[in-house]
C-alpha positions, -999 to +999 in steps of 0.1 A: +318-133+665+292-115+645+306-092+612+294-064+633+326-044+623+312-012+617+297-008+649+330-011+667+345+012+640+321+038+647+306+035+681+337+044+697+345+074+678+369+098+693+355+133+713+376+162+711+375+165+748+377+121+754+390+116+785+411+087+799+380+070+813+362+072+775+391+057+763+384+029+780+347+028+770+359+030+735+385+000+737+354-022+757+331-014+723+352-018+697+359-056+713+323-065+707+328-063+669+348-081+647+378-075+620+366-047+597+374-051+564+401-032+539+376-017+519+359+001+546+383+011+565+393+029+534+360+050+533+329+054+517+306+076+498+269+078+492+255+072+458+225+085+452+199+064+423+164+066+405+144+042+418+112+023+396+093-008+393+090-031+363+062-055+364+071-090+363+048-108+334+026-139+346+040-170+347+036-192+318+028-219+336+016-234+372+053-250+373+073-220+362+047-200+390+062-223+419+093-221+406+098-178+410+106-166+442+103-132+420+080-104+435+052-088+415+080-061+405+113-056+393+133-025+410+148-009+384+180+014+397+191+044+370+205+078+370+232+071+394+253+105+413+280+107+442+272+134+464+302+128+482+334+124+477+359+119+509+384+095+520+367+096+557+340+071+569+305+082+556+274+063+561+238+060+577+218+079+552+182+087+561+156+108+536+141+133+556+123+167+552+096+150+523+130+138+500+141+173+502+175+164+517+192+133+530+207+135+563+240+112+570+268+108+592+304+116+580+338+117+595+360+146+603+393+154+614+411+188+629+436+191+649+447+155+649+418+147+665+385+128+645+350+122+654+315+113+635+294+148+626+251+145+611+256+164+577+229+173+557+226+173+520+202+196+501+189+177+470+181+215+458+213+231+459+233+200+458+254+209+488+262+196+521+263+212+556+273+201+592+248+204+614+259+193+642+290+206+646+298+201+681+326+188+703+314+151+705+308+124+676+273+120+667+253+093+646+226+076+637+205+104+627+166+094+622+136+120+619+116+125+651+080+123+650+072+161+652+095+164+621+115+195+637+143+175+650+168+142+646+173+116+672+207+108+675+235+086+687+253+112+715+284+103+730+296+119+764+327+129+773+326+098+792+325+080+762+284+064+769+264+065+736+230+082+744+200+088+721+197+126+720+172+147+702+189+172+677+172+204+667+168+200+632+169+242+622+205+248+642+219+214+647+216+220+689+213+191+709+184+196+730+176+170+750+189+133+760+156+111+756+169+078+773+188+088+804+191+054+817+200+033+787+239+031+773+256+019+749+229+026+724+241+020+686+209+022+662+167+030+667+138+033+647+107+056+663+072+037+673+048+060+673+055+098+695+066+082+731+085+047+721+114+039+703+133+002+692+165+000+701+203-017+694+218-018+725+250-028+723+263-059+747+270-093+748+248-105+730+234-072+712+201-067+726+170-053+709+147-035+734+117-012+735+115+016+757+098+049+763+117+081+758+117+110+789+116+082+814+146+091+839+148+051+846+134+033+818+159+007+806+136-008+780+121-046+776+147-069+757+127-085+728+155-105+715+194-105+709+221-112+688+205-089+663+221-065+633+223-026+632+192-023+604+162-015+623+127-008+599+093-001+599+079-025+576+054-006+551+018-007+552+021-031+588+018-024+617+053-045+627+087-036+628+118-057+611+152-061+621+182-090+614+193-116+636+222-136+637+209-174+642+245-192+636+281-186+625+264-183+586+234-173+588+214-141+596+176-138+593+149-111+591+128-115+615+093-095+627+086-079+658+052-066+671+055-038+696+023-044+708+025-078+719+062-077+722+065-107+696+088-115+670+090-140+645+110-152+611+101-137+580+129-150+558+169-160+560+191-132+545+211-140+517+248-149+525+271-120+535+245-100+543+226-085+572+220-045+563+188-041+545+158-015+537+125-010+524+107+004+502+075+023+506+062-010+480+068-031+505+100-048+493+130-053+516+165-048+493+202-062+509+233-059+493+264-089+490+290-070+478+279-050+449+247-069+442+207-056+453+181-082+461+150-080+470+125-095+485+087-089+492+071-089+522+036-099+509+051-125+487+059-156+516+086-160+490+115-182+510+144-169+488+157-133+477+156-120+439+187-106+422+176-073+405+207-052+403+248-054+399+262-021+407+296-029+402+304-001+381+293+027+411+297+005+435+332-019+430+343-022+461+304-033+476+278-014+493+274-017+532+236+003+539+210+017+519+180+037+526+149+041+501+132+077+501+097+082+514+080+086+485+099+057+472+114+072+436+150+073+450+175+051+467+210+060+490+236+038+489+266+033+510+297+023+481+331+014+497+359+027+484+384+003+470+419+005+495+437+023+469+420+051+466 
């Protein structure tokens, strides 16, 4: 089994209006992922942190030059703020709007009941709003391509995960873009009309497809793959993780156009969430420790450049860099006895 525990935490969140037959979607999801761990289950909260690049000085010498697996920067992390602060399950932050406000997916509860809501945070006013706020748990939430809206993770009250797009001014979903395709956990946009997709199964499959198509199912490119799916900067290709054995998960390539993949470089151990930043260097997180790792480099290991043990103790799950680059979210368990 993969350590794909947040998936069956979340995926299966509860509706308000969950009937018996959701229930039993719910129960076949969270059986696809394995044990979740204390710290999470505890909650989370979303650090926010100044983000810049240190130039690494030239090698001294050709042997020292072979030896680095360094890139041509150092990310520099500084400034760090919670921007919130809740025992629930928070998570999947995503820049949007220019920087002007992250958007993120946090768990509430009323009436004994609890599902997953998109809230948005104004960097401005530093406040957060639901805006979704609807009778159904929603997640996932990704800028669409016009910029007026959010794709999201929709689930039914028959418990099916849909990608749905979400007006972006009143939090109303609008429309549901892949009729045919269920249980879909994570996407990244390609391009106006296509989207990559985690579709949950076994294995976990990761598929193209095209949205407004009442059949379209998608092409499987590859399986056994992680929930972090990334345009890679200044490419053309797209990234995502793989698991390749019990130990061992890679980042791997794929090209939409030729519906290609390939490795790129093996993950370091205990990890298979990542991001990138607009530079061009892909960061991971084991336990409260960044690395990074540059794309352009051919580099075949990952560079420690952070320990942020002292916002971060209980160890980060994702991260997201901001478009312009200049600031980073990240996801900090909270230790189980808080």
């Amino acid at each position: 089994m993969s350590k794909l525990r947040e998936i069956g935490k979340l995926t299966p969140l509860l509706s308000r209006s969950r009937s018996a037959s959701s229930l039993l979607a719910s129960a076949l999801l969270c059986s696809l992922a394995s044990v979740a761990s204390a710290q999470t289950d505890s909650g989370s909260d979303i650090v926010i942190a100044s983000v810049s690049y240190e130039l690494v000085e030239p090698a001294s010498s050709q042997s020292e030059a072979n030896a680095r697996t360094a890139s041509a920067v150092n990310i520099k992390l500084n400034g760090f703020r919670k921007i919130t602060d809740t025992a629930s399950y928070t998570n999947q932050p995503y820049f949007i709007n220019s920087d002007s406000a992250l958007a993120y997916t946090q768990m509430v509860t009323a009436n004994s009941s609890s599902q997953t809501e998109i809230f948005l945070y104004d960097f401005a006013t530093s406040t957060s709003r639901n805006l979704s706020n609807s009778l159904t748990s929603e997640y996932s939430p990704t800028p669409t391509p016009d910029g007026k809206g959010l794709s999201v993770i929709r689930v039914n009250s028959e418990g099916k995960q849909e990608l749905w797009y979400l007006q972006l001014d009143n939090g109303v979903a609008k429309q549901n873009l892949l009729p045919a395709v269920e249980p879909v956990g994570y996407h990244v946009w390609d391009g106006l009309s296509e989207v990559l997709l985690f579709v949950l199964g076994e294995p976990h499959t990761l598929r193209i497809a095209k949205i407004n198509q009442q059949t379209e199912q998608g092409r499987v490119l590859d399986t056994r793959i992680g929930p972090s799916l990334w345009a890679i900067p200044d490419s053309s290709l797209f990234s995502y993780s793989k698991q390749v054995d019990d130990t061992t998960w890679q980042l791997r390539s794929v090209d939409t156009k030729n519906k290609t993949t390939a490795a790129l470089v093996n993950m370091p151990t205990g990890s298979y969430y990542y991001a990138w930043s607009p530079e061009g260097y892909a960061v991971t997180a084991v336990e409260n420790k960044l690395y990074q790792w540059q794309y352009a480099s051919g580099a075949t290991k990952w560079t420690e450049f952070a320990d942020v043990s002292a916002v971060c103790s209980a160890g980060i799950s994702r991260l997201s860099f901001s478009q312009q680059g200049n600031k980073i979210a990240l996801v900090c368990n909270r230790p189980a006895a808080e």
